[in-house]
N, C-alpha and C positions, 0 to 999 in steps of 0.2 A: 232561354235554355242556358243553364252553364256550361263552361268551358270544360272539357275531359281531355287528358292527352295520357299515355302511355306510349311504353316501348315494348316493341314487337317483336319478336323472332321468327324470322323467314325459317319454316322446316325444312328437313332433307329433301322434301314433296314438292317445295316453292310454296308451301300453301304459311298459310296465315292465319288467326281465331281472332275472331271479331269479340272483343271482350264481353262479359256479363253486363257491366256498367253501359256499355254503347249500346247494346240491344233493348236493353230497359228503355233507357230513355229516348230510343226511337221507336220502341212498342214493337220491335223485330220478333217474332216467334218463327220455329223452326217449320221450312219451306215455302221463306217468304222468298221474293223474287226481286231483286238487288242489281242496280246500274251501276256499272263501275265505270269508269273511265278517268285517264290523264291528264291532267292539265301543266305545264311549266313546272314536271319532275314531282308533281303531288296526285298521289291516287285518291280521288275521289268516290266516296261509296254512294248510295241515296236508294233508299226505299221508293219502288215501284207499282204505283197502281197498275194492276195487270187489267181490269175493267176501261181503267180510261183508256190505256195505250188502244185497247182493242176498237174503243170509241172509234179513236184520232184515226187508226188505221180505216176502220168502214170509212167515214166519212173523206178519205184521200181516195181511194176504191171507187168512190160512188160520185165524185169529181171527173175521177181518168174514166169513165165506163159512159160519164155523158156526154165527152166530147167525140 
């Protein structure tokens, strides 16, 4: 995947827009479901399987429930 980088402007809101270009090329379509999180002063974004998480969670669920 190539490299993208743009500059952003933080709104009166705090909010942000996730550019054209970065939704393209991570196949983002609107009311995808999106992990954010911080790492050493950089936001990190990443596209979320909402099937798997749900996976990981039964099977943590179904761990605690047999002991």
């Amino acid at each position: 995947m190539k490299k993208l980088e743009f500059l952003t402007r933080l709104s009166s809101k705090s909010q942000i827009v996730l550019r054209k270009e970065f939704r393209v090329a991570m196949g983002i379509q609107p009311g995808a479901v999106l992990r954010e999180r911080l790492e050493n002063r950089r936001v990190i974004i990443e596209t979320l399987d909402v099937k798997e998480e749900i996976k990981k969670i039964e099977k943590i669920a179904d761990m605690v429930s047999k002991k």
